[in-house]
C-alpha positions in Angstrom: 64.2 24.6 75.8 66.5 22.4 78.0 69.7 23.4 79.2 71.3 21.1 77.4 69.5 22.0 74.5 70.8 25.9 75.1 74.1 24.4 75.5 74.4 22.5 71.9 73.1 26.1 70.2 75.2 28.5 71.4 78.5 25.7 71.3 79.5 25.7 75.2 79.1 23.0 78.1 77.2 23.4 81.6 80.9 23.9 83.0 81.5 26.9 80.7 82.0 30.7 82.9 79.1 33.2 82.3 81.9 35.0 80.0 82.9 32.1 78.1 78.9 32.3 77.6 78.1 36.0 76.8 81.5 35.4 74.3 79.5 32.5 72.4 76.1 34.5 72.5 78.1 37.2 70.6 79.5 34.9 68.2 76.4 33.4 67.2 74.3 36.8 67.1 76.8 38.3 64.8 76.7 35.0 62.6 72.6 35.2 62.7 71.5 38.5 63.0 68.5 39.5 60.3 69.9 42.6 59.5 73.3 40.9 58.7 71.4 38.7 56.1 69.0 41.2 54.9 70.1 41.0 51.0 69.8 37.3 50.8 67.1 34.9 49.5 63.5 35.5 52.3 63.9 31.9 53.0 67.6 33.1 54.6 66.1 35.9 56.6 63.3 34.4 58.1 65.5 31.3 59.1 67.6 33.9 60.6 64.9 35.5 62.3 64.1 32.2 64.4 67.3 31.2 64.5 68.0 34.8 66.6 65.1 34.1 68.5 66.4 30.4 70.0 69.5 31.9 70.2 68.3 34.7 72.9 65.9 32.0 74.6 69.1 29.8 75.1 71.4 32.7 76.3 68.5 33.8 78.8 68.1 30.4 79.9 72.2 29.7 80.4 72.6 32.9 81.6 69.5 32.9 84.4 70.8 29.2 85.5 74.4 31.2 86.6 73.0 33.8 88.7 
């Protein structure tokens, strides 16, 4: 995954502070988490099961280009 990539998934720029980043990871893990969706159609839970996972990649990859 590119930064850039990371950047369009989680809704922040390159320019964004590591908090305005952990903020957005939060927002989007609460928005995708499986357990969240776990009395909805399969289809819905396993989308949100990959969806987590690119999610985390992205926030590991923002957050490792910070430090």
């Amino acid at each position: 995954m590119t930064q850039h990539r990371a950047c369009q998934l989680l809704g922040v720029t390159a320019t964004n502070t590591q908090k305005q980043i952990k903020a957005a990871y939060r927002r989007k893990v609460s928005q995708w988490h499986p357990d969240r969706l776990e009395n909805r159609a399969n289809e819905v839970h396993q989308l949100a099961t990959k969806q987590m996972a690119a999610i985390n990649d992205a926030y590991r990859l923002l957050r490792s280009a910070l430090i």
